[in-house]
C-alpha positions as CSV (number, residue, x, y, z in Angstrom):
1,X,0.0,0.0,0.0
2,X,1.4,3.3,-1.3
3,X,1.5,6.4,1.0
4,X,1.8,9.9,0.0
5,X,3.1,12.7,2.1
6,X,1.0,16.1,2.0
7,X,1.8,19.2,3.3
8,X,0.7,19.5,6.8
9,X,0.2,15.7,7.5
10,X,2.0,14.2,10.6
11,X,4.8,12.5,9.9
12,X,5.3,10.7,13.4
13,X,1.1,9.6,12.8
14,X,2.2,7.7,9.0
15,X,5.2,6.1,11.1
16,X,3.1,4.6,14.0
17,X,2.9,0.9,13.2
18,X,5.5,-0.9,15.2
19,X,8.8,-1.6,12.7
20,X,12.1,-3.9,12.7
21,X,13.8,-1.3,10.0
22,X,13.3,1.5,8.3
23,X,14.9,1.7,4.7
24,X,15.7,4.5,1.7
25,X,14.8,3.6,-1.0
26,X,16.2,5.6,-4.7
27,X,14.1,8.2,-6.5
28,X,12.0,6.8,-8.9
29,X,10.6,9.4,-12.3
30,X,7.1,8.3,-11.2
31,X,7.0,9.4,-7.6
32,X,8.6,13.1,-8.0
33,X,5.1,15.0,-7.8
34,X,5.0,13.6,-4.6
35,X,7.7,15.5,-1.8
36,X,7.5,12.3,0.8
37,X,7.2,8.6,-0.5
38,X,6.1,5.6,2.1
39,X,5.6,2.1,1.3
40,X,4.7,-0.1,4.7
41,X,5.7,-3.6,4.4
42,X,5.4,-6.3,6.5
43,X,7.7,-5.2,9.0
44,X,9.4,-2.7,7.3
45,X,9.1,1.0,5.6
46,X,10.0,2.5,2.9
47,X,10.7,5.7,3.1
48,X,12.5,8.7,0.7
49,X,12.5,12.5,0.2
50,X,11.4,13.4,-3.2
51,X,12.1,16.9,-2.8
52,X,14.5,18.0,-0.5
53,X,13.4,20.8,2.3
54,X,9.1,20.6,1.4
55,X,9.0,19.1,5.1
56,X,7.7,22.1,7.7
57,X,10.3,22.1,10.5
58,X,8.9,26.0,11.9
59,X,7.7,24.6,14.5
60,X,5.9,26.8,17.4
61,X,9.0,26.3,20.4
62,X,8.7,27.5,23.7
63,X,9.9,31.1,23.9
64,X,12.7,29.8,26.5
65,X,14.6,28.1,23.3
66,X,15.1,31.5,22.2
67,X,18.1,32.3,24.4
68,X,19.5,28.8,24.1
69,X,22.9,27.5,22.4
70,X,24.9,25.1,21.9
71,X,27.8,25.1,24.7
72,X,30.7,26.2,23.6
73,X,32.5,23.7,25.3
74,X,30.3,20.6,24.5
75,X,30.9,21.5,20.4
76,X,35.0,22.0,21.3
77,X,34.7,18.2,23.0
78,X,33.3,16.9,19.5
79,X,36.8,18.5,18.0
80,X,38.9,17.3,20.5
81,X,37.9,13.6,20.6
82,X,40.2,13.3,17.2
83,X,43.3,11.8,18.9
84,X,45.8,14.0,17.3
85,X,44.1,17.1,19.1
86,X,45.7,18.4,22.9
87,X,43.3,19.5,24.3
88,X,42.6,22.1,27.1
89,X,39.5,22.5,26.9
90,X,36.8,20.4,28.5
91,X,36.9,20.0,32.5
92,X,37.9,16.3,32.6
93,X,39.4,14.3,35.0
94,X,42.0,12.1,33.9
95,X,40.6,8.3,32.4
96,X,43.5,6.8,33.9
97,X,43.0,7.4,37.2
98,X,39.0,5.9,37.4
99,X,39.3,2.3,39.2
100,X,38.0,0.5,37.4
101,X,38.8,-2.7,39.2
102,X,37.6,-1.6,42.0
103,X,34.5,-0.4,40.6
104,X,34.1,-3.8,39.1
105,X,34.4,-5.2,42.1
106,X,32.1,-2.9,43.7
107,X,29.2,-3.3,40.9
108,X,29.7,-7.6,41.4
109,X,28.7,-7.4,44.7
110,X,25.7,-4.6,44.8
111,X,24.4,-7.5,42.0
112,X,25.2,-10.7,43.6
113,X,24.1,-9.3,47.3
114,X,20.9,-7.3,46.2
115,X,20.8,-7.1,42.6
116,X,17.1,-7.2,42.3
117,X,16.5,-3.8,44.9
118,X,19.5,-2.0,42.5
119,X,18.0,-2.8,38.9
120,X,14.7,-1.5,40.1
121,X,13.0,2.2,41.2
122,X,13.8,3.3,44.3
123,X,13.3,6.7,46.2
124,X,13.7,10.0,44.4
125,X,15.4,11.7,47.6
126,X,18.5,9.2,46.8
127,X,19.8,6.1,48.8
128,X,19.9,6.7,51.8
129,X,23.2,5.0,52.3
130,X,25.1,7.5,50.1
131,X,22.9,10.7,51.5
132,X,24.3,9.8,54.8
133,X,28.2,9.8,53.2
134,X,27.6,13.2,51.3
135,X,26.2,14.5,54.6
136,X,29.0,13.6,56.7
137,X,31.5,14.4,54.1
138,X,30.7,17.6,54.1
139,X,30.6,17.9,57.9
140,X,34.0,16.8,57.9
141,X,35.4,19.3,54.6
142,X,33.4,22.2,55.0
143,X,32.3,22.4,58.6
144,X,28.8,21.8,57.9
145,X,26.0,20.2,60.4
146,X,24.0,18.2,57.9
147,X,22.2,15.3,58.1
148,X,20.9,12.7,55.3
149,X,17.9,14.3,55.2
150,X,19.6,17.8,54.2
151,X,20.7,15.9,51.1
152,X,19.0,15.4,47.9
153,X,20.8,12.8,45.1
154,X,20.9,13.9,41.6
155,X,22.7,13.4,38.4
156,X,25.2,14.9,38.9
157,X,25.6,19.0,40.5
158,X,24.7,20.2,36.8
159,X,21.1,18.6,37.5
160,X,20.5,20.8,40.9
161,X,21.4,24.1,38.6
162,X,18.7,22.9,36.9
163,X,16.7,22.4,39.4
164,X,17.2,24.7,41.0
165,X,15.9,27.0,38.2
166,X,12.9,25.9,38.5
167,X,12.4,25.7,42.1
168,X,13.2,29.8,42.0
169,X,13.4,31.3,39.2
170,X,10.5,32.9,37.0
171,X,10.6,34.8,33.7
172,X,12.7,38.2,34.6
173,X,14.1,36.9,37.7
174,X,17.9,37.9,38.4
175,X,20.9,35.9,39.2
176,X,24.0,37.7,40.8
177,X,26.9,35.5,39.7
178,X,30.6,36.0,39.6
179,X,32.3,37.7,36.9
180,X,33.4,35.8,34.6
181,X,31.1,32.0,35.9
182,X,31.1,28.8,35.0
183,X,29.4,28.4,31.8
184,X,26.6,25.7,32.1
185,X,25.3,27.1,35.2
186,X,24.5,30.6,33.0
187,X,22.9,28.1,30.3
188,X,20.7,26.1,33.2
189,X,19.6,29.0,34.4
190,X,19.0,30.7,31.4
191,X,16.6,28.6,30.6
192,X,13.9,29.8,32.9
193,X,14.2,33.0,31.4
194,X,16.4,34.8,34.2
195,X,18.4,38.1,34.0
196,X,22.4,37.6,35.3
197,X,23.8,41.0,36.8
198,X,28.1,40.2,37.0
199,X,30.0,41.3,40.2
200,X,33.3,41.8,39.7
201,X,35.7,39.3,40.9
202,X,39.4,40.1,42.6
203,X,42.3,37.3,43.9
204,X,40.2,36.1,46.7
205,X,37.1,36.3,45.1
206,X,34.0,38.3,44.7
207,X,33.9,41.8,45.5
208,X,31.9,42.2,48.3
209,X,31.1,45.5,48.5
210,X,29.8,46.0,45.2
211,X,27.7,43.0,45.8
212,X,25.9,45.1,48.2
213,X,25.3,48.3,45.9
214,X,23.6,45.9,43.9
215,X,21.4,43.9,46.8
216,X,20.8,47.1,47.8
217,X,19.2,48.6,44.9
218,X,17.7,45.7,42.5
219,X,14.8,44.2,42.7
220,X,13.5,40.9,41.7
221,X,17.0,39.4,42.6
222,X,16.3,35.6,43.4
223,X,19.7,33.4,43.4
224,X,23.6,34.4,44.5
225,X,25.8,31.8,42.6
226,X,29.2,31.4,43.5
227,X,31.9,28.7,43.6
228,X,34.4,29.9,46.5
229,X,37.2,27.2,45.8
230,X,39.2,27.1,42.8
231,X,36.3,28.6,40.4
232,X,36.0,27.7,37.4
233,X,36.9,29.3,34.9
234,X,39.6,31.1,36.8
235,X,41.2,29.0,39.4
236,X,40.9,31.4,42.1
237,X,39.4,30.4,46.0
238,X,37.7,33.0,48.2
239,X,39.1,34.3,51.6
240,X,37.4,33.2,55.0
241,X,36.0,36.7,55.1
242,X,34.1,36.9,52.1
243,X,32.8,33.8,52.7
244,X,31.5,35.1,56.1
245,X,30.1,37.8,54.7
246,X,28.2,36.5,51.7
247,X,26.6,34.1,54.2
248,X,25.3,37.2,56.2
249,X,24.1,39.5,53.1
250,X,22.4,36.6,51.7
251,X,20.7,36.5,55.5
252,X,19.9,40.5,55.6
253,X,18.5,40.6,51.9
254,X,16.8,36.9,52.4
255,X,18.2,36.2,48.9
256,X,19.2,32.2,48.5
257,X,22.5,31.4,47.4
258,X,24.0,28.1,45.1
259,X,27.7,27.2,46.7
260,X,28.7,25.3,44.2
261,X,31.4,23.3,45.0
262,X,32.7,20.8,42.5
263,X,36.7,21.1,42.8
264,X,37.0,21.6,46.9
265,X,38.6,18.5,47.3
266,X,41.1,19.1,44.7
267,X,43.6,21.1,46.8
268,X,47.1,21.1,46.3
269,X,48.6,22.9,48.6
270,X,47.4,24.9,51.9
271,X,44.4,24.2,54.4
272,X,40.4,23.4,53.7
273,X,38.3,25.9,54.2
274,X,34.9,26.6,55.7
275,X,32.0,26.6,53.3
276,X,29.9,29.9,53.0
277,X,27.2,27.3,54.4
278,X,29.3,26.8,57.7
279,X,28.5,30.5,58.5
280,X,24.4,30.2,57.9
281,X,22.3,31.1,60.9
282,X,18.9,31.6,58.4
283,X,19.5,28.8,56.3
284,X,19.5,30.7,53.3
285,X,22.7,28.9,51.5
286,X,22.4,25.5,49.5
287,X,25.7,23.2,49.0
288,X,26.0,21.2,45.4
289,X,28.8,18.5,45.1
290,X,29.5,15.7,42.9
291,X,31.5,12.8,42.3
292,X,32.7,13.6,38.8
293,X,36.0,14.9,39.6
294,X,37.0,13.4,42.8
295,X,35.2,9.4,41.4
296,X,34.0,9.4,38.0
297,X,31.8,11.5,36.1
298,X,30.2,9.0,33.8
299,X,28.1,7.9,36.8
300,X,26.7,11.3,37.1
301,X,26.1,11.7,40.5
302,X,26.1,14.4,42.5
303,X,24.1,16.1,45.2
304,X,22.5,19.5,46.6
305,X,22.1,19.8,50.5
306,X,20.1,22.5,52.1
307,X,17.6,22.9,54.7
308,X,14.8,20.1,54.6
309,X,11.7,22.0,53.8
310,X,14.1,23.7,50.9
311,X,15.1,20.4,49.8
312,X,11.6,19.0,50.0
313,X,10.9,21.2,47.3
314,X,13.2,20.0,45.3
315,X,12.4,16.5,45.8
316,X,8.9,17.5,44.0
317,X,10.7,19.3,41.3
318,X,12.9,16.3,40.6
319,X,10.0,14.1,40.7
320,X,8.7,15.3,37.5
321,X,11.8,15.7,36.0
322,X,12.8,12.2,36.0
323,X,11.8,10.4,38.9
324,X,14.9,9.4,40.3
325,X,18.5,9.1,40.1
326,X,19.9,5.9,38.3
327,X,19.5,3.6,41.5
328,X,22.8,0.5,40.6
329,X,25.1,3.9,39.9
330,X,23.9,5.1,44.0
331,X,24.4,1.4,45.0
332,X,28.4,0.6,43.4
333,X,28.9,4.2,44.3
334,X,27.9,3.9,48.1
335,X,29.8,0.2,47.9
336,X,32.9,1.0,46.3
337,X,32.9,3.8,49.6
338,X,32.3,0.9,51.9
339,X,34.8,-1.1,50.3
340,X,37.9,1.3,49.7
341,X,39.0,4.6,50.9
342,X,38.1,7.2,48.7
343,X,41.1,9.8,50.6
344,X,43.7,7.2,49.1
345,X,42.3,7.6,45.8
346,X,41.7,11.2,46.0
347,X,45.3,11.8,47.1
348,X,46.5,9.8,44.2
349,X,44.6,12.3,42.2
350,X,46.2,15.0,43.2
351,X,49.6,13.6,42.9
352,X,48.4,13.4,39.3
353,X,47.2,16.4,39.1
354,X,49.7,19.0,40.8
355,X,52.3,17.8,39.2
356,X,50.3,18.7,35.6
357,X,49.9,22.2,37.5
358,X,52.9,23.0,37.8
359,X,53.7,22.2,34.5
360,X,51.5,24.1,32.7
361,X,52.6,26.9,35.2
362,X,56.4,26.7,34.3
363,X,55.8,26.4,30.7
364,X,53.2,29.3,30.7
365,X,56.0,31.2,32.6
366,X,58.7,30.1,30.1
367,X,56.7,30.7,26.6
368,X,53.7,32.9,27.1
369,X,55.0,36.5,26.0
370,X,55.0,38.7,29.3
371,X,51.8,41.1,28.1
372,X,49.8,38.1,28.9
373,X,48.8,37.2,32.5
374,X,47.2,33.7,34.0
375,X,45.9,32.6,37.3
376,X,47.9,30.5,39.7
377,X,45.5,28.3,41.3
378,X,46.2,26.3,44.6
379,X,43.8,23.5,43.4
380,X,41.2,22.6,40.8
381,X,41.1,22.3,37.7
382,X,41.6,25.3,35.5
383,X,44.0,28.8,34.9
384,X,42.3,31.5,33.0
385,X,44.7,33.6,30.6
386,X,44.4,37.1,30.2
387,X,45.3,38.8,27.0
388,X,46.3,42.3,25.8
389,X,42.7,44.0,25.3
390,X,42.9,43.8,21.1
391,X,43.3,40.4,21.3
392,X,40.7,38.4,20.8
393,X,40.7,34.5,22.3
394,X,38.5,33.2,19.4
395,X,40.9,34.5,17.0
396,X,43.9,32.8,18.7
397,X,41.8,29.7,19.0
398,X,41.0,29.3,15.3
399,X,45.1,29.4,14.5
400,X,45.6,26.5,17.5
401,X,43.0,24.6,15.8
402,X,45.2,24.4,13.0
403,X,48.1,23.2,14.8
404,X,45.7,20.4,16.5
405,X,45.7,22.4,19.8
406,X,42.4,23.6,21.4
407,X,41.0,25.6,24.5
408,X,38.4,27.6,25.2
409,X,37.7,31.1,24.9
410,X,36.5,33.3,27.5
411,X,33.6,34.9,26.3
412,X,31.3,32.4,26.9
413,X,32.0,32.9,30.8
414,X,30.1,35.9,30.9
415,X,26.4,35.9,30.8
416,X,26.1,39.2,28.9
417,X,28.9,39.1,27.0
418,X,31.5,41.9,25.9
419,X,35.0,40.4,27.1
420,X,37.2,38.5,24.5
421,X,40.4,39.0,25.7
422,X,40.3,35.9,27.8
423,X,40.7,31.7,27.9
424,X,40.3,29.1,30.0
425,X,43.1,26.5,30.2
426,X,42.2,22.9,31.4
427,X,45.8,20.5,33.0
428,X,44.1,18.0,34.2
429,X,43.8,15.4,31.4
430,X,47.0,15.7,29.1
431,X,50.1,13.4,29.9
432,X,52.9,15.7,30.8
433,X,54.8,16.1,27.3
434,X,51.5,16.9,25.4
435,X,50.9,19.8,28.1
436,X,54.3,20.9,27.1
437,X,53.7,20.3,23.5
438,X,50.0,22.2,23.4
439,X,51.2,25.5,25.8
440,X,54.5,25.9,23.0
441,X,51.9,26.2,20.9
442,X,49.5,28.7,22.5
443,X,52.7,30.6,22.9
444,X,53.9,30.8,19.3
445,X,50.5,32.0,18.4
446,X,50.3,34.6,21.0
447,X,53.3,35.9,20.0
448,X,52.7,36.2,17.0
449,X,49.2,37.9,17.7
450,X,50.6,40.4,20.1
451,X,54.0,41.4,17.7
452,X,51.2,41.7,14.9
């Protein structure tokens, strides 16, 4: 039986019979009047374009699509997966250091002791198991007082931005975020139609006094997002003091705030310090971690903790998102914690990851030309460059593209845009000769940028 394809007819209603394959078939002389052939076999379809573009895609979106894009650093990590590429420019930990035999081991027995509870739903608050570790954890890093119930379990901290968008923010809300911030928080928060107002950011963090000025004289301000220790994109870790003091302005103005804090455990050199949290008397801070970067991010696991009827909400929020959090990742998770000690493995990281640090520092030192600048961060992940101001990092970017090196520019970093003259630089997942290799390179460009 021959189908035709009209304008305006539903494809998806043509293609609803249940089918093993779907084939293209060639253009046939008789068949060109028509701009959509289908031919439904037995347990097949046919199915060519006659004439290429007649199908409708202006479709009626949500207005909240309209200040999407692609991140920049998602379409860089399609470029750099080509082996012959160094890459700085996605935040990834180093393959080589996952354990996998351990979390083999791990997964085996969360199967063979209670496979039947892991393969099937569970709560949406998280298991309760691994609440209780995130809770204590951050008791012990941070100087918390949380308990399991503080903690909610999601896929990893990117999914509580998300959430918490929609547990705050409405069309024409504002976000106060550092300037410049890390870049898929402004796109998760973007999408509920928010406003970002920048505060400017010095050595040891935001500038505190200027975020007053502006809780004092904005409305419609709903979210604070910060990320004290070793921020990305720049490196940098906030003072005790302005840690103090953002807990107490979010207190006076009643204004929530997102401590984000993904790379705390990734310190090099130097003490912990106190989370913005550990100085909250009105509960108006929330904590994210994850275990992407001290574990494995392919789990995508993470958590927010907060006050309980704050974190209640969000449990509602992340009902109808997606129920629940991938239950056997929570299980060989908590049980690879019961089994092995995670500080062992986290100090084996930084080992790693320090020595790639320093690195990058010395050859930075030895063959950026001296009109550009870069962070030297105590921890983390990431160094942000700073170029003459008629430079631009995109332009740079293109000519290391062609010599198989990428990173990623700094524009993108600020929610409303304007400042070029910038990049991010990632260490942690080249081997030590490709780091030396990929900054050389960075460095003969920017030379010859700046001599013109």
């Amino acid at each position: 039986m021959g189908l035709c394809y009209k304008s305006g007819m539903c494809l998806h209603s043509l293609m609803s019979g249940c089918f093993t394959s779907i084939k293209v078939v060639p253009q046939e002389d008789e068949f060109k009047s028509c701009p959509l052939y289908l031919y439904k076999g037995q347990d097949f379809l046919f199915l060519y374009i006659i004439k290429k573009g007649e199908i409708n895609m202006n479709f009626k979106y949500a207005h909240r699509m309209n200040g999407l894009n692609a991140s920049e650093i998602r379409e860089l990590l399609k470029i750099t997966q080509q082996p012959e590429v160094i890459s700085f420019a996605g935040g990834l930990p180093a393959p080589e250091l996952f354990p996998i035999d351990e979390i083999k081991e791990a997964n085996r027995l969360v199967l063979e002791e209670d496979g039947k509870s892991a393969l099937q739903y569970s709560t949406t608050e998280g298991y309760d198991p691994l609440r209780k570790w995130a809770a204590d954890r951050m008791n012990k890093m941070l100087g918390t007082s949380f308990d399991y119930e503080n903690i909610l379990i999601t896929h990893g901290s990117q999914q509580a931005l998300d959430l918490s968008g929609k547990v705050f923010l409405d069309e024409g809300d504002i976000v106060i975020c550092e300037s410049p911030t890390y870049l898929a928080a402004i796109s998760a928060f973007r999408a509920y139609g928010c406003e970002f107002i920048e505060v400017p950011t010095d050595e040891d963090g935001m500038v505190i006094s200027e975020l007053e000025k502006i809780l004092k004289t904005t409305e419609r301000i709903k979210l604070i997002y910060v990320i004290p220790n070793f921020q990305n994109p720049t490196g940098r870790t906030w003072s005790i003091e302005k840690r103090k003091e953002l807990s107490e302005l979010a207190a006076k103005y009643n204004v929530i705030v997102i401590e984000d804090n993904p790379y705390g455990e990734l310190r090099y050199e130097g003490e912990q310090l106190p989370s913005a949290k550990s100085f909250d008397k009105s509960g108006n801070v929330l904590c994210l971690g994850t275990f992407s970067k001290i574990f494995c991010p392919g789990y995508r696991i993470g958590w927010i903790a907060g006050e309980k009827e704050i974190i209640k909400k969000y449990v509602l929020v992340k009902q109808s998102t997606d129920l629940q959090c991938n239950t056997i990742a929570q299980r060989d998770i908590a049980k690879y914690l019961e089994l092995y000690d995670i500080d062992k493995h986290i100090a084996e990281i930084l080992k790693v990851y320090k020595k790639r640090r320093d690195l990058a520092i010395k050859t930075m030192e030895a063959e950026f030309p001296k009109e550009v600048t870069f962070t030297r961060p105590h921890g983390g992940l990431f160094m942000w460059v700073q170029l003459p101001e008629n430079i631009n990092a995109r332009d740079v970017l293109e000519k290391c593209l062609e010599r198989n090196v990428a990173f990623v520019p700094g524009g993108s970093f600020f929610p409303n845009g304007g400042k070029e003259n910038n990049f991010r630089i990632n260490y942690s997942n080249m081997p030590e000769d490709k780091i030396v290799e990929g900054i050389k390179c960075i460095g003969e460009v920017l030379g010859k940028f700046i001599r013109g």
